[in-house]
Each structure stands twice: as C-alpha cells, then as structure tokens.
C-alpha positions in Angstrom: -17.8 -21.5 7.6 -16.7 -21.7 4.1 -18.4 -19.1 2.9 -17.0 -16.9 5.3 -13.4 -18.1 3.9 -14.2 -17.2 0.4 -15.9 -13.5 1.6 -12.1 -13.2 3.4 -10.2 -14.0 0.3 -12.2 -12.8 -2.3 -11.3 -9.0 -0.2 -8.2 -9.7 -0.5 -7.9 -10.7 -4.0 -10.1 -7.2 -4.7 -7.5 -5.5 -2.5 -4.0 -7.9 -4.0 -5.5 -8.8 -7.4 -5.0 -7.1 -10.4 -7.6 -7.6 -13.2 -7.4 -10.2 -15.7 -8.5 -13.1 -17.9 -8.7 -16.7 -17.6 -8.9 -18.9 -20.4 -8.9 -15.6 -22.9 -11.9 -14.1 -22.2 -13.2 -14.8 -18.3 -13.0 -11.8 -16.3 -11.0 -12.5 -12.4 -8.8 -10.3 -10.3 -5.5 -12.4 -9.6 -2.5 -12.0 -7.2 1.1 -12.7 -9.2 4.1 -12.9 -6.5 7.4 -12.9 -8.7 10.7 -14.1 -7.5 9.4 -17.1 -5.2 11.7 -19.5 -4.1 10.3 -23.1 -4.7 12.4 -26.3 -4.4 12.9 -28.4 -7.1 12.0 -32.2 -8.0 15.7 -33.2 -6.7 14.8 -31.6 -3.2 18.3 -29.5 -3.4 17.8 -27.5 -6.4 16.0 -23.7 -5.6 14.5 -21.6 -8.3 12.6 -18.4 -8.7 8.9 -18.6 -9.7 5.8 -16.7 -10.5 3.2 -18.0 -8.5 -0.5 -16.5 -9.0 -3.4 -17.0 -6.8 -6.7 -17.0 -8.0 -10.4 -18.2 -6.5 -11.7 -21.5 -6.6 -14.9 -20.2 -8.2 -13.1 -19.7 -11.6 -11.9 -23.4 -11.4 -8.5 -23.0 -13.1 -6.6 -25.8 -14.3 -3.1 -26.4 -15.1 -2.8 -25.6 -18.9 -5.0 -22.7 -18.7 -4.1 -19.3 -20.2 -4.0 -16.0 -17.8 -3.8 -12.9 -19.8 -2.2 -10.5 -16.9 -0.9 -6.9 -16.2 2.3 -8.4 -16.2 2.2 -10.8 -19.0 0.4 -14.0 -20.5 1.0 -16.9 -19.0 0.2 -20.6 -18.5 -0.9 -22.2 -15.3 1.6 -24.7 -15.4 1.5 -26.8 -12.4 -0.6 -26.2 -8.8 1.0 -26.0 -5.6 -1.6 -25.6 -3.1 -5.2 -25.7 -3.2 -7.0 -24.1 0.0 -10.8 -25.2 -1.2 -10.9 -21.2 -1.4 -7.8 -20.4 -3.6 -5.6 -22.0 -6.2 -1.7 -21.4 -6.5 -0.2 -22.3 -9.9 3.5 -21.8 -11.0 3.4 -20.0 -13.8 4.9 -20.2 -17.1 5.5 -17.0 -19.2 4.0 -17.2 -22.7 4.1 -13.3 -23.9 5.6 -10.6 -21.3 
C-alpha cells in the first residue's frame, strides 16, 4: 500500500514540483506554496510562510539547504510528515 502512496505523489510532485537541489548538489523536483497562513507559537499570532514539499526518499532535514526556482532556502522547521512526503517552512537565504 505504500508503495502505491509514493507512485501517487511522486506524479504529483513530477506534475507540482519544479526542479531543484537538496543539500547543494542532490537532484529532486519540489512543490513551494508561498503566502501560507500558519499559526504561531502563541496560538493567536498568523503569518505567511513558504512551505515546500518534497519525498521522503530524499530524507530532508531541518537545516538543509534547497537551491530552488524561486530562491535558496533553508528547511527550517517540519510541519507534517506523511511517511511519503515532508513539509518544511522555509527560510529564505538568497531570492
């Protein structure tokens, strides 16, 4: 059944994902939603984030660096972890 997850998102991550490199020089394709609302540490305060999505497979880490269309960034702290896919905020080194 898993395997059947990770055929499902790694389509969609061909068809979302733009291509890129993790930790400088490991090829991935990568979805990057700008502008999402998350909720702060305080539970009241709401800020826009980049959040990327990227496969388990190329076990990211918070601290690694993703050199993106958009920009370089860091994976600066994961907020959800399907088994399939990793979500990290993401903090902007170089746009």
């Amino acid at each position: 059944m898993l395997a059947a997850f990770q055929r499902m998102s790694n389509g969609v991550l061909a068809l979302l994902g733009e291509d890129s490199f993790l930790r400088d020089s490991e090829p991935c394709r990568v979805n990057i939603e700008h502008g999402v609302q998350t909720i702060g540490s305080d539970g009241e305060t709401v800020v826009d984030r980049s959040i990327a999505t990227i496969s388990s497979t190329m076990t990211p880490k918070v601290g690694d660096r993703l050199v993106h269309p958009d920009g370089i960034y860091r994976l600066d702290a994961e907020t959800a972890n399907s088994g399939v896919n990793k979500r990290f905020i993401l903090l902007p080194l170089e746009v």
